[in-house]
N, C-alpha and C positions, 0 to 999 in steps of 0.2 A: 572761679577763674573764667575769661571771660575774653575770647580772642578775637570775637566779632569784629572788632575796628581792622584787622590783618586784612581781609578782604579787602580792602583798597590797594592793596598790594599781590593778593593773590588772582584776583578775576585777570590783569592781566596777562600773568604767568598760565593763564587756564588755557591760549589763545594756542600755545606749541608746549606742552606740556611732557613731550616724550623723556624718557631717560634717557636717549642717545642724545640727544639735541643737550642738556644737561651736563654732560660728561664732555661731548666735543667743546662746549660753550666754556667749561674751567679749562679744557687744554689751550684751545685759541687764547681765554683768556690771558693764561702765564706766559705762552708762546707768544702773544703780542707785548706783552711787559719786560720777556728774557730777552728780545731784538730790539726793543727801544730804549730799554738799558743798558746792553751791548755799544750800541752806537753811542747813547750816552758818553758812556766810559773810554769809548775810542777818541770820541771828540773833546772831551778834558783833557786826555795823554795826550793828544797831539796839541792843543791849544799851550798846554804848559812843557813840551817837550818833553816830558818824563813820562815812562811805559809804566809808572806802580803808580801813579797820581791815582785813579779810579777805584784803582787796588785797596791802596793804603785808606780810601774815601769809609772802607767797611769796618774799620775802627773805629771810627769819629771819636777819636781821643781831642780835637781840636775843632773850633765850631769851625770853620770851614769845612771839617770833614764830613761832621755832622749836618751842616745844612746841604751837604753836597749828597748824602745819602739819603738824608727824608725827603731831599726832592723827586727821589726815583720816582715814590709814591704814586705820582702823577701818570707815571706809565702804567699802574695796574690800573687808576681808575681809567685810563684808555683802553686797554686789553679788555677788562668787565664792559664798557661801552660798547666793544666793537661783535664783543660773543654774544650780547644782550639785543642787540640790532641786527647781528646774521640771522644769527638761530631762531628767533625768538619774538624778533619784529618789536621789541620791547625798544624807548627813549630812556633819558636818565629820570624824567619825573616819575617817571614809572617802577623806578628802584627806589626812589626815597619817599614815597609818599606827596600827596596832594600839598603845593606850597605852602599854602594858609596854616594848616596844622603843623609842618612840619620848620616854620618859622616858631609857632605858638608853643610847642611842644618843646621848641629845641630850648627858648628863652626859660622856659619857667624851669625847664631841669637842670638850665644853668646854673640859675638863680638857687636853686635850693642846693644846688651842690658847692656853690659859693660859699652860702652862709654856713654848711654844715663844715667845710672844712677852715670858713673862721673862726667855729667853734674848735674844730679839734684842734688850730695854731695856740690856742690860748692854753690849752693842759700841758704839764709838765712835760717832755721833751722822752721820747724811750727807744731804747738803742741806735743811740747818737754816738757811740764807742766808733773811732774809726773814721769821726768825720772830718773833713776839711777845707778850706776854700778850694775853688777851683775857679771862678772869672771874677777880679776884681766886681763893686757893683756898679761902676758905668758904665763899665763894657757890657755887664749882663744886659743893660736895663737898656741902652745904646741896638744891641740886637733881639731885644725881647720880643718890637711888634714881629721881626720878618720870622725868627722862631716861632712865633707862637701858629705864625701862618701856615709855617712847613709843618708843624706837629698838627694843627688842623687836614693839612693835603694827607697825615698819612693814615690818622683815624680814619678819615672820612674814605680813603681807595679801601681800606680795609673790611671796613664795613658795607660799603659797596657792594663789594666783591660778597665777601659773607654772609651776610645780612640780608640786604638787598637782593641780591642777586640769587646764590645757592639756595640759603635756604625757601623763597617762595618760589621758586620752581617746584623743589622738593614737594616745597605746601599746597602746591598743586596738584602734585601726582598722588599725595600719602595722606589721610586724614589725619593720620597719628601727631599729635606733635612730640612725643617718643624720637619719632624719627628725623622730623625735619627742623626739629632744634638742636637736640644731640650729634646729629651727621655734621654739619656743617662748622657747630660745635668744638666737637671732637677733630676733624680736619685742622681747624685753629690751633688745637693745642698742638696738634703733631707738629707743626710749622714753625712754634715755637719752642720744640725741641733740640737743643743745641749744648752737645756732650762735649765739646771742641772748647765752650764757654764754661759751661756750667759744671762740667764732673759727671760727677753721679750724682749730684741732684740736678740735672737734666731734665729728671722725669717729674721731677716735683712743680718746677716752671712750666712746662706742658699741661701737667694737670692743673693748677693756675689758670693759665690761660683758656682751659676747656671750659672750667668752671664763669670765669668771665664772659667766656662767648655763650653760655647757658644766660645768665643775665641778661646779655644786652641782648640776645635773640626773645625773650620773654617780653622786654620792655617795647621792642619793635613790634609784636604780634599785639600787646596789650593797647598799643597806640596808633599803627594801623601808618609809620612814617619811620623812620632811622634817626629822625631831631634827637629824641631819650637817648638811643642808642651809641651816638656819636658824642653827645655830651660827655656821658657815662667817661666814654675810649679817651675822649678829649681830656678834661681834667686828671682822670689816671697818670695819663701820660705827660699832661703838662708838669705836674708834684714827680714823674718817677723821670723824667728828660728835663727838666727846664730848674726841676727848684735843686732835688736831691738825688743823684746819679747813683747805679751804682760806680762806681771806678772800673774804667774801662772799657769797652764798646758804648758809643752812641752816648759817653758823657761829654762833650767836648761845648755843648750850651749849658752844663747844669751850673748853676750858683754856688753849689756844693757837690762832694762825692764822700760817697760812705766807703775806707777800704775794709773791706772785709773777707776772708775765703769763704765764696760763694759754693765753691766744691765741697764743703764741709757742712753737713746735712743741720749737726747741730749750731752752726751758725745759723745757718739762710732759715729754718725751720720757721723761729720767733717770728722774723721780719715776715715770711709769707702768711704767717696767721694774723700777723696786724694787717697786712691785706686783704686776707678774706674778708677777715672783720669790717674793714674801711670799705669794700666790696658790698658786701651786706645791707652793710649800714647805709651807703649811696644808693643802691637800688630799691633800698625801703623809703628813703627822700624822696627820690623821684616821684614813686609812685603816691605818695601821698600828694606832695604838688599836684600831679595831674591827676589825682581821683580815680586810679585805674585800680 
């Protein structure tokens, strides 16, 4: 294993490397994201005259809704900007890696992650129980580029923030990568913790999501840029938002939606291990593409 290429990303995290500076840098962060999504949402209700416009945006049962919500995005990758620049004297090329590589990196884990899910379109179809239309196909295909652009803005704050940002700080302060993969990590999953949605398997989608940020934090340190990393987020999310939803929150662009009770451990169980799986299997692509 072999993290050597990360250094293009850690030396200059090396420059203010404290843990206070770290900690204020994620507050600022959310605290510049939670005010400019505030305002956001002030300025929709007042534009459309309705005080639940912004509200109702956190459903995105409707692509309006939905592209009204991934455009927050945009505010955390300002927030990570702004705590990246205070704290830290760090720019954004400095969170994503050296252009060159991080265009090269980004195409070929594209590309493999294309082909590899042309491959799996073609095998029989598995726990499709449940599924439906949801946007005729004009309409889909009608809003497909500005979707795909928003589901890009929110990978890419995400990782940002994540990736980018926490954990090579972290990787500055800790040799361990124990620590500054798992922390930043684990933080992820927490965030995608949501008992309000999910039930009591709440905790299953958290860990999911831990597990996913263990990946694309690997992929980053192995390539020394966020390109793998973002691919990785990007495709996930275009196949689980854009092609096949689950029903309700954040499906209001999918082509399709799966209804199923999500709260029901033995439902959601199968579908998450066909994820890991698909998980797995994408970051083994990857990495063969780029030789890492």
């Amino acid at each position: 294993m072999s993290y050597a290429p990360y250094e293009t990303l850690i030396t200059p995290a090396r420059a203010k490397p404290e843990l206070w500076r770290v900690g204020a840098g994620l507050i600022l962060a959310l605290v510049v994201y939670f005010f400019l999504t505030l305002g956001y949402g002030i300025t929709i209700d007042q534009i459309t005259g309705n005080p639940t416009t912004f509200m109702s945006m956190v459903s995105g049962t409707t692509p309006a809704q939905t592209m009204g919500f991934l455009l927050t995005f945009a505010f955390m990758i300002a927030g990570t900007l702004c705590a990246a620049s205070m704290l830290h004297g760090r720019g954004l090329p400095s969170l994503l890696g050296p252009a060159r590589y991080l265009v090269r990196d980004s195409a070929r884990a594209m590309a493999a992650l294309i082909a590899l899910y042309g491959v799996i379109a073609l095998l029989p179809p598995y726990g499709m129980n449940g599924l439906t239309a949801n946007l005729d196909v004009s309409t889909w295909l009608i809003l497909l580029p500005l979707s795909l652009i928003l589901v890009l803005i929110q990978v890419s704050a995400e990782e940002i923030l994540f990736r980018g940002y926490l954990q090579s700080q972290l990787a500055a302060r800790f040799a361990s990568p124990a620590i500054w993969i798992v922390l930043p990590s684990a933080l992820f999953g927490v965030l995608h913790y949501s008992p309000e949605d999910y039930g009591e398997t709440a905790w299953l989608i958290a860990l999911w999501a831990t597990a996913f940020g263990v990946f694309a934090a690997d992929l980053t340190a192995r390539t020394g840029t966020l390109g793998p990393a973002i691919a990785l987020h990007f495709v996930n999310n275009v196949s689980a938002l854009l092609l096949t939803a689950l029903a309700g929150p954040l499906s209001g662009l999918a082509l399709y939606t799966l209804e199923i009770d999500v709260a029901d451990p033995q439902v959601l169980m199968p579908l998450l291990w066909v994820d890991a799986a698909m998980m797995v299997v994408s970051w083994i692509a990857i990495r063969v593409a780029l030789r890492v």
